[in-house]
Phi, psi and omega in degrees: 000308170306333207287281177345303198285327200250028169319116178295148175314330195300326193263002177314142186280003186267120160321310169306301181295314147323330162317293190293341166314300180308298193310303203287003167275127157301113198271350179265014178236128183323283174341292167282006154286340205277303216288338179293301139028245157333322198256323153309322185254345198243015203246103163337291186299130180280341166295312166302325168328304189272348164284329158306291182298350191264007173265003175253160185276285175299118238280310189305335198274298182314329196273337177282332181294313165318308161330295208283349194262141212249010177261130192301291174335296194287323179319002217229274212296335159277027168240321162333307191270327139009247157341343166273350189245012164295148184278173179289114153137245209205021171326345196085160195255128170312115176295336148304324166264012150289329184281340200272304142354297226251331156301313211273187195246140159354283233293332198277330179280359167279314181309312158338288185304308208292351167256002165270132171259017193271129171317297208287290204300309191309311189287316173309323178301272204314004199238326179288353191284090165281325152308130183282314191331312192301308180329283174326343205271312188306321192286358164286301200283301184277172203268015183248127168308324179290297172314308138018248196291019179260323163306306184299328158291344166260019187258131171246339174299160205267346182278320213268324164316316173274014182257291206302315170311321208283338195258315145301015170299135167089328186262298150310058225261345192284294190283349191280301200294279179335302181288322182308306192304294169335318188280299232253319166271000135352297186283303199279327152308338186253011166282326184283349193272341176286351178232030160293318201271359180271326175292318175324300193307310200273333187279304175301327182280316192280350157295294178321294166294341154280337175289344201244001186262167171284168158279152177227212189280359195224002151314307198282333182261347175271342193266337167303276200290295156003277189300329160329303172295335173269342183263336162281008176250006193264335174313324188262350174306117154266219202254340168294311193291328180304313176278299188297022109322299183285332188276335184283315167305329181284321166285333189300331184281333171254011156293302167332318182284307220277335151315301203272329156355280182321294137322271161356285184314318166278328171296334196274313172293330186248042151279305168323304187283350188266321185325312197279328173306294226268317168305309185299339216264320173270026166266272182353280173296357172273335182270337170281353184295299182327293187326303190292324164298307202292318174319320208252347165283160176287303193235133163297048210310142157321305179245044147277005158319252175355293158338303201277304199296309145004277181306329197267295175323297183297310189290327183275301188312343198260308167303289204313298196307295184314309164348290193265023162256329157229172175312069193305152192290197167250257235312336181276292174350278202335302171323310189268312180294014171266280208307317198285312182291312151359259155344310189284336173261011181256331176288338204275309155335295175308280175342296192282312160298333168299346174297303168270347172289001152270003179258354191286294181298318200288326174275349166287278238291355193226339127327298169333296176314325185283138184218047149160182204188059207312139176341333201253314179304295147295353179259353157283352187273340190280336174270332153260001131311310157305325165312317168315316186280306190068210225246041173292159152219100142284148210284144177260359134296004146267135146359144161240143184292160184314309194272353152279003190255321190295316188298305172294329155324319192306286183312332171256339152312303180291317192296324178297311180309324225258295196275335166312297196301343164277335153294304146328324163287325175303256162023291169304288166325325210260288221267346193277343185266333188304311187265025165266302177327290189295301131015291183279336174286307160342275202306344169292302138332305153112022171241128198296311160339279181302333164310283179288021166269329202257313152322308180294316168267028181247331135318270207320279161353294214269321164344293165307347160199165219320168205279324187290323163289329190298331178298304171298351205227005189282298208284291195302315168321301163319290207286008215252275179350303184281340180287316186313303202284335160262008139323299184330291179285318173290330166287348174292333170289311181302317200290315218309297167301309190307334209280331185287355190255328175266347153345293180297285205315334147310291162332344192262354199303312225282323186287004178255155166275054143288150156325155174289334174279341171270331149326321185278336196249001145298289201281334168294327164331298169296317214292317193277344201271356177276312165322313235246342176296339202044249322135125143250187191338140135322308192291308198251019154326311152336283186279328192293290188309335164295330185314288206282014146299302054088294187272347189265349176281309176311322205283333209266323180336280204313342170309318200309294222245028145260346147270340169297312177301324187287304210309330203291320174318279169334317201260333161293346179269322157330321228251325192286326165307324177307278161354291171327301165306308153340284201306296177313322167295327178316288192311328175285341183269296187268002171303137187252096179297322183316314204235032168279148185274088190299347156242035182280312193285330159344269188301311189304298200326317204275320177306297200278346148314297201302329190277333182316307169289338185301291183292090151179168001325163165205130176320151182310304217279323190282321187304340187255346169285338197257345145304279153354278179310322173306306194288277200318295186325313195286335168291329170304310171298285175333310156290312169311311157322281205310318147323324187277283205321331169275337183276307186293341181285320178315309203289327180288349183259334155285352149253357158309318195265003173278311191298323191278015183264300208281019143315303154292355222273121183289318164308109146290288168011288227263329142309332193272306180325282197298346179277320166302296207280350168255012174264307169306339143297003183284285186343295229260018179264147166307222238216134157219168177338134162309302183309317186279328192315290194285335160320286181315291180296333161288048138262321210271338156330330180280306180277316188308306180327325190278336195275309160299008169264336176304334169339301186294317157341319208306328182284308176317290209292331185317305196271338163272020181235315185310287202304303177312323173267007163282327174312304181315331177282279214304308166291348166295344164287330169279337181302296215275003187284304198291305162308332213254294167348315183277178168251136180276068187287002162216126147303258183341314161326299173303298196282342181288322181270349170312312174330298211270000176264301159338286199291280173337314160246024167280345182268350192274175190243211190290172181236189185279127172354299203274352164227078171244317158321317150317286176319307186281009184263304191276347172310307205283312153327304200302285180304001185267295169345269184339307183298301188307287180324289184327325180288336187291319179293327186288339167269357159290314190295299179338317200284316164318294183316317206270337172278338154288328147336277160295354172299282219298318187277343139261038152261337144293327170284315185295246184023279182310334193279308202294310162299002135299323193288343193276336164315312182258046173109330191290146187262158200290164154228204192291149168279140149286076156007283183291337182250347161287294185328133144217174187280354211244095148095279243273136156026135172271331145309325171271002192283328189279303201275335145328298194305304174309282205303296199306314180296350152267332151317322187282312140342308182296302200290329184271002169260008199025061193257153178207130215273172177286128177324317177298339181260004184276309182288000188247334170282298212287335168314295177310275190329297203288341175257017168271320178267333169310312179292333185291328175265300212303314195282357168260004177088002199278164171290148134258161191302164168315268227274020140295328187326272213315323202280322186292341194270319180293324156330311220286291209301334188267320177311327219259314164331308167340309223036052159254020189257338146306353179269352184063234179260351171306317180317337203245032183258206178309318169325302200295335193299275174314315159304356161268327167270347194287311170310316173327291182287024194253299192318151185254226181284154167212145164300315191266031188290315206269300178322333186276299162355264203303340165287336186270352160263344158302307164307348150283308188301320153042240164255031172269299160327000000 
């Protein structure tokens, strides 16, 4: 009975006290939420039920509850209170509560809308809305424009379209252009479904008649394109147009097999003939590869014969066979018996030098040895060298072996020996009767001395020529030859007292005071005039010469140890010379030439000549080789000078040709400076040639002279430089006048020369005072002017761009429709090449990608890759949310079964918050950023349907 009295209200069989129970619940204490809760999903009563739910907050708790409750009535009013606790803005709709929504009755989502401010929510009821009547009340009445036009896009009767313009005309420019748009593809669809069935009639007559024409180059591609035309017509096609369809195509095809029959058949013969082309052209090159080898080895060894002989063998059957299926051109024959005799003849080469190469070396090698030869002599060596070779020929595009290089060594040896021994002969002719003349007069005269010299060449002489002349000149030769030997003798007799009269005068040396060096030249003296006596008596020749040998050694003792002292003298001044040298390679090696000091190399240079003369005497023989060395090093220095001395005279001509420019220089100011400041670069150049020094400078002395006489010029010239640049303006002002004027078929051009007419005459100097306002005036017109044309040419060409755009993306929709078509049997064809290219264009945005979709189509077709469904259908996807953005920012209707893809598009833009801009959304930006993605998208099944919905929605929000 206590359990009873103190029971909580929540739990009272009364309704109204459970009602009140709830209002006295703390929602914010667990306990009494959890009971509220409870009472919300389970309390018989609905009125308790809907006092519960209207005490929880939260929305995700309200929207499950709603789920579970199965009375219309509360459901309504607990989405009712749903929505007051909803927050304020465009946050988005809970997908449960889309579904509950999606649930309700006309009547209740008209209520809905009409007591809710949430956007997100309104546009859903309305889209759940199935009376159109309601629709029409909505696209009028309510007062937010997205809700409008969200009705007005779900009115589909053609009655119910023409109520909604006629009651928004005039009020509404948004929702009347949407029912308009609607109305007119209404119309036009049912009009296009009235000429279906004609195009079908006329698409089948023109198969038909193509089955009865022959075939040509353009059979294939109208019969392509016929079927193209049945597959977007066959849905509508009954089962009579289907069969005269299929049956006119079934003859057109098989004029079509029999054709590429045919074809086949002939590509199959000239698979062939090319196969046999491609075998010669590789005989050929197998054998010139063979060539090219054997060319780059030293020696051709015997034995790769076999090998090679192999190879000329394997290579003529593979031409001959290759041949005899066609016919060889004459330069390919040619090719190949060249390259094959070649080879053939190399081989035969090889053979025949292995035969011979030890008679080859032997007759070079003995040529070789001679180093000198008579005529007779040479032409048996010459008959045997040839004998050596016999009818060898090597091919000169092989290497040559060693003992043919010995040979030719040989052959320009003798031809060289050939030509001494002919000029000799000659020689011998022109000279042998001159020196018997001379010859007999000596001996007439009585000097022996010369005699027997013109005798030893009057040998020589006859030796050298031919056997038929030497014979006459053999007999004179003789007798000359005995007159020489009794001169001989009768001076011997003669020489004898004088040579004992130079005896004494030797012996007498010792005893004189002469110096040693005149003493040494005394005794040298005797020594040539005893020489010069020649032979005395045979019998005491002997003895005489020991005498005077004997007394010139005594006469010379006192010579020694004055000359021993001049040798010592000599080798010290050598070893310092030596010194010298030392030093100058040291200095040349190690000296950091990059960063010398030149005129420290100067001065050496000049030091080691001065020191250089100091030291001598020196022996001859060593001295000169150490002269020699001395002479190169100093060439070496001289040159590294001489290398300075050119660098630096360049540099002086190069400010010579700086001074003789600002001769001209329109800046005097600025001439006189630059004239100062290369006269102090003058200072600071090094060291040049004596000869050029005084040269350089009266040139550059000269022109600084010219540049400060102008001084006096300067006003004259100054102001008559003013007056010349007003001209220059005022035409640069017409130029760019002129420009502004023209039509621009190169932007970039028009503006590089607007530039570069600017940079001139930002480049001109002062004008006269009194138009210097005038000039910046029309400057300022002029270029105003320009800018205006340009921008107009520049939305022209833009406008251009976009029509090249679309040119370019239906040439990609074909391509790609013929690679979708190939799926179902059709064979791919060719990319248009020729027609992608133009002097025209596209968008610079749009280009790379553009560029990417043709080049995978194209890609696709020559690989006969057929893209995958899922990428066909995720491109068709894009296209279809592309005309969807496209209607919503143009106010248009979209089709039924887009409604859900558009609402949701709406819900994120409105998450955006862009759905307030309305149709400001939809100006040239949107315009142009909507075909560029259009045309960026790749194959789809569904293009040419989207296509026309997606240019009406240009035209549009164009309009």
């Amino acid at each position: 009975m206590f359990k009873k009295l103190f029971k909580p209200k929540w739990q009272s069989a009364k309704p109204q006290v459970r009602i009140q129970a709830l209002q006295n619940m703390d929602i914010s204490d667990s306990n009494d939420f959890h009971v509220i809760e409870l009472m919300a999903k389970g309390d018989l009563e609905k009125d308790v039920r809907l006092a519960a739910i209207k005490r929880i907050p939260q929305s995700e708790k309200l929207i499950s509850l709603i789920g579970l409750e199965k009375d219309s009535s509360v459901r309504f009013s607990a989405i009712e209170h749903l929505v007051a606790v909803l927050p304020d803005g465009n946050s988005g709709i809970d997908p449960m509560l889309q579904e509950l929504v999606g649930g309700l009755d006309d009547n209740s989502l008209s209520a809905l809308i009409e007591h809710t401010d949430n956007l997100l929510l309104s546009s859903l009821a309305i889209d759940n809305i199935k009376s159109e009547s309601v629709l029409e009340s909505f696209a009028v009445k309510l007062p937010v424009t997205v809700l409008r036009q969200r009705a007005a896009q779900l009115v589909e009767s053609e009655d119910g379209l023409e109520r909604v313009i006629k009651a928004s005309k005039g009020k509404d420019k948004s929702v009347w252009r949407i029912c308009k748009e609607k109305l007119n593809e209404l119309r036009a669809e049912q009009q296009q479904e009235a000429s279906l069935e004609q195009q079908i009639s006329e698409l089948c007559h023109n198969l038909e008649t193509l089955a009865r024409l022959p075939y040509d180059n353009l059979y294939g591609p109208k019969l392509e394109h016929y079927q193209k035309l049945w597959r977007r017509l066959q849905h509508h096609a009954d089962n009579e147009a289907t069969q005269r369809f299929n049956r006119a195509y079934t003859l057109c095809k098989i004029t079509l097999d029999d054709v590429h029959n045919e074809q086949d058949r002939l590509e199959e013969e000239t698979r062939h003939q090319r196969e046999a082309l491609q075998e010669r052209m590789a005989a050929c090159e197998q054998l010139e590869e063979a060539v090219k080898q054997l060319g780059s080895i030293a020696v051709l060894d015997p034995s790769d014969i076999p090998a090679l002989q192999a190879l000329l063998n394997t290579q003529k059957t593979r031409w001959d066979e290759a041949a005899n299926v066609i016919e060889p051109a004459a330069d390919e024959r040619n090719r190949f018996l060249r390259i094959h005799g070649l080879l053939q003849r190399a081989l035969d080469a090889v053979r025949k030098l292995s035969e011979r190469e030890a008679k080859i070396r032997s007759t070079a090698e003995s040529v070789l040895q001679l180093k000198d030869a008579t005529m007779a002599a040479l032409q048996k060596k010459q008959k045997a060298l040839q004998s050596s070779l016999g009818d060898l020929v090597w091919p000169e595009e092989l290497a040559w072996p060693e003992c043919l290089k010995l040979h030719q060594q040989a052959l320009d040896h003798h031809e060289r020996l050939h030509g001494k021994a002919k000029q000799l002969e000659q020689e011998a002719i022109e000279n042998i009767k001159s020196r018997f003349v001379e010859l007999s007069s000596e001996i007439e005269q009585g000097h022996l001395k010369s005699a027997n010299r013109l005798l030893k060449e009057a040998n020589q002489l006859i030796k050298h020529l031919p056997i038929k002349v030497a014979a006459d000149h053999q007999k004179q030769l003789r007798e000359l030859t005995l007159k020489v030997n009794e001169l001989r003798d009768w001076q011997g007799f003669v020489a004898t007292p004088k040579k004992e009269e130079l005896i004494r005068d030797m012996e007498a040396l010792p005893r004189s005071e002469s110096d040693p060096q005149a003493l040494s030249t005394r005794i040298r003296r005797l020594q040539d005039e005893w020489r010069e006596l020649g032979e005395a008596d045979r019998g005491r020749s002997k003895e005489l010469w020991e005498r005077f040998s004997k007394a010139a050694d005594v006469a010379y003792e006192p010579c020694k140890a004055y000359f021993e002292q001049l040798s010592e003298t000599r080798q010290d001044n050598l070893n310092k010379r030596v010194n010298v040298c030392n030093q100058l390679q040291a200095y040349l090696e190690q000296n950091d030439w990059e960063h010398a000091d030149w005129k420290a190399v100067n001065e050496l240079y000049e030091t080691a000549k001065n020191e250089w003369r100091l030291y001598t005497p020196v022996e001859r023989k060593e001295g000169k080789k150490v002269q020699d060395r001395f002479n190169a090093l100093l060439d070496q220095l001289r040159s590294k000078l001489q290398g300075e001395f050119e660098r630096n005279k360049k540099k002086r001509e190069s400010l010579i040709e700086a001074v003789e420019a600002l001769i001209e220089m329109d800046n005097l100011n600025d001439a006189i400076e630059q004239a100062k400041t290369l006269q102090k670069q003058w200072k600071d150049i090094g060291m040049v040639a004596r000869r050029d020094d005084a040269r350089l400078w009266k040139r550059f002395r000269a022109a600084c002279d010219q540049v400060f006489a102008r001084r006096d010029q300067q006003r004259q010239v100054v102001q008559q430089e003013r007056e010349q640049n007003q001209v220059h303006a005022e035409h640069l002002c017409e130029q760019i006048e002129q420009l502004a004027e023209s039509h621009f078929r190169d932007i970039a051009s028009a503006q590089q020369e607007y530039r570069q007419l600017r940079q001139r005459f930002e480049g001109l100097g002062p004008v006269p005072r009194e138009q210097q306002d005038a000039i910046k005036n029309r400057l300022k017109s002029v270029s105003e002017l320009f800018q205006r044309a340009l921008a107009e040419a520049e939305s022209a060409q833009r406008e251009q761009g976009f029509k090249e755009l679309w040119r370019k993306a239906a040439i990609c929709d074909e391509l790609e429709e013929a690679l979708l078509s190939a799926a179902q049997g059709d064979s791919l064809g060719a990319a248009p090449e020729s027609e992608w290219q133009s002097e025209w264009a596209v968008p610079e945005e749009a280009g790379a990608n553009l560029q990417a979709r043709y080049d995978a189509v194209v890609a696709a077709l020559q690989s006969h890759s057929i893209p995958a469904p899922e990428v066909v259908e995720e491109n068709t996807q894009l296209l279809r949310d592309l005309c969807i953005r496209l209607e919503i920012a143009a106010g248009l209707e979209s089709p039924e079964p887009d409604r859900a893809r558009r609402m949701q598009l709406q819900v994120d833009r409105l998450s955006d918050g862009l759905v307030q801009r309305g149709v400001a959304a939809g100006g040239s930006e949107l315009i142009e950023r909507l075909q560029v993605e259009w045309c960026a998208v790749g194959a789809s099944r569904e293009r040419t349907g989207l296509s026309q919905r997606f240019v009406r929605g240009l035209s549009s929000l164009q309009s």
